[in-house]
C-alpha positions, 0 to 999 in steps of 0.5 A: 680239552685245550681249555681244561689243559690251559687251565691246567698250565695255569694253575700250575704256573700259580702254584710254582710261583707262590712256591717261589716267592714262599722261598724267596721269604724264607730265604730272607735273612732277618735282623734284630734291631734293639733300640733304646728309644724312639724319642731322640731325633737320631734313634728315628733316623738311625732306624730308617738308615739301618732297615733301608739298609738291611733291605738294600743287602737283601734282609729284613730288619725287625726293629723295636724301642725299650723306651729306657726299661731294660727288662722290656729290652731282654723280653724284646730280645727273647721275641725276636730270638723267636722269631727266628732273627740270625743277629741281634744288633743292641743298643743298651738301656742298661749294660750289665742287665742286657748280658742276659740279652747275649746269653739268651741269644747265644743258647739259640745261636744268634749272635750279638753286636753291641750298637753304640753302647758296650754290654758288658758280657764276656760272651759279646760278639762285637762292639760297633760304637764311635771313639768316645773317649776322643767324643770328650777330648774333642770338647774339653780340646774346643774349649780349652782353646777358647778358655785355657784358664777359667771355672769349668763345669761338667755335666756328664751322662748317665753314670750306667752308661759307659759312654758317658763314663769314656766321654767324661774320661776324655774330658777329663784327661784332655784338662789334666794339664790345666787343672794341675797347674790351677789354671782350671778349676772344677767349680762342678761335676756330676753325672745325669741320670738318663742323660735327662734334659730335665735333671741337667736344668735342675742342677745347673739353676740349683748351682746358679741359684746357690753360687756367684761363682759362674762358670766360663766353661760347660763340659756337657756330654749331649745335646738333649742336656747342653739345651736345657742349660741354656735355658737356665743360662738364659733364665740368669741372663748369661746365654751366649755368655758361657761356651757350652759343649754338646753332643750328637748335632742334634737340631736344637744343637745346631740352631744354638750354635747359629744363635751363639748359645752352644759352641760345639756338638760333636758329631757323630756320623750315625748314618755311617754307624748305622749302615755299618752295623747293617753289613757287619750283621748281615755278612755274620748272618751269611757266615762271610768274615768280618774284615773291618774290626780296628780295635777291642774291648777287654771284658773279664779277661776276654777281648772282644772284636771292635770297629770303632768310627771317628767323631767330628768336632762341629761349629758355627764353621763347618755346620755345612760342610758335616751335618748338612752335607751328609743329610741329617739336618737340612741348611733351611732346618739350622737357620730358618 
């Protein structure tokens, strides 16, 4: 009989346990983390910093990769509306397609935080992003000092994204000055479709091949480009020879600027932005106030709710001082 009645005390405290863990999942809070791709170096750690930290507050983050295809995105988004995520987190391939993306989400009432890339629906939720305008000032600003006068050549990103609309913008309104007195002169200037390294070096040995004129300085918007560049600088014996901006202090970045090819990336903080994205989700998740919006983005008359983080100009200076001692590159990566 005490057997058949600890038998008993122990199937009841394995039932009441399964119960208990079976809620404890339940209760997990579930967030959806859209990416645009998994191919550049930050997007692999974004991932990491974001699901470590959505874990860390006690959710569960669902990540996928469109891999560039915006109609693969807006059926990702829906999956995951399925799923039962209480916030999608959305970096954009494209930002007039991905509007479907917050209408669908809002029918279900999830609600949506634009991630680095604005969506441009009047509907948004938030926009977490970095100063992009101040991304393009901080390198026309770098070169200017170097180069006050010269032959500029810019190479922005893609047209659809409105980031490299706002960096292009700052560049532009950083050499204003220059450019109306005529001490600078736009020998070049052009938008890369998906901010493709290929289509960067394509049209930088296009205009090479074609003109004597060479530029003193390249405005290029991102890393993936400016090293592309360098090597059709390099096929024109001019490497080291011509400042070349960049941006996101992507690890072939940083060794350029070890090397002298590259004389600037800016960088933004991704781990900073991803974290932030993680609590900003989270806390709409569990209905508590969002307390750390700075700014706003006006779309079709309605302001929408921003954070937007500070970008940082890095050199061959203060390599170790930023990406270094913040972990997203490792000194023995740089200058191996």
């Amino acid at each position: 009989m005490k057997k058949t009645k600890k038998l008993y005390q122990s199937l009841i405290f394995a039932l009441l346990f399964v119960i208990t863990q079976s809620c404890n999942q339940a209760n997990v809070v579930q967030i959806g983390y859209m990416l645009p791709n998994l191919k550049s170096d930050r997007y692999v750690k974004e991932k990491q910093y974001f699901t470590d930290k959505v874990k860390e507050l006690g959710g569960e983050a669902l990540v996928v990769s469109a891999e560039y295809d915006d109609k693969l995105q807006i059926e990702q988004a829906n999956e995951l509306i399925k799923q039962g995520v209480k916030v999608l987190v959305v970096n954009s391939v494209n930002l007039t397609t991905a509007a479907a993306i917050v209408r669908n989400a809002h029918n279900k009432n999830v609600e949506v935080i634009a991630y680095d890339r604005i969506i441009f629906s009047p509907d948004l939720d938030y926009y977490l992003s970095f100063d992009n305008m101040n991304v393009g000032k901080l390198m026309a600003q770098y070169a200017l000092k170097l180069k006050p006068e010269g032959k500029y050549y810019i190479l922005g990103g893609d047209k659809a994204d409105q980031n490299a609309v706002l960096v292009k913008n700052g560049q532009m309104e950083a050499i204003a000055s220059q450019i109306s007195t005529g001490k600078i002169k736009i020998v070049y200037n052009s938008y890369v479709e998906d901010w493709s390294g290929d289509n960067a070096k394509n049209e930088m040995n296009r205009y090479l091949d074609l003109s004597q004129d060479f530029p003193d300085v390249i405005l290029s918007s991102y890393d993936g480009m400016s090293a592309s560049v360098i090597e059709a600088l390099h096929e024109h014996n001019l490497d080291g020879k011509v400042i070349v901006t960049g941006q996101d202090a992507e690890l072939a970045a940083c060794r350029n600027i070890v090397k002298g090819y590259q004389t600037i990336t800016v960088y933004k903080p991704v781990k900073l932005l991803a974290n932030t994205a993680a609590e900003i989700a989270i806390k709409i998740a569990r209905g508590e106030k969002i307390t750390s919006v700075n700014s706003k983005v006006t779309i079709d008359g309605k302001d929408i709710p921003a954070i937007l983080l500070a970008p940082i100009a890095v050199d061959k200076d203060n390599l170790k001082t930023t990406v270094i001692a913040d972990g997203l590159l490792k000194e023995s990566e740089i200058f191996n």
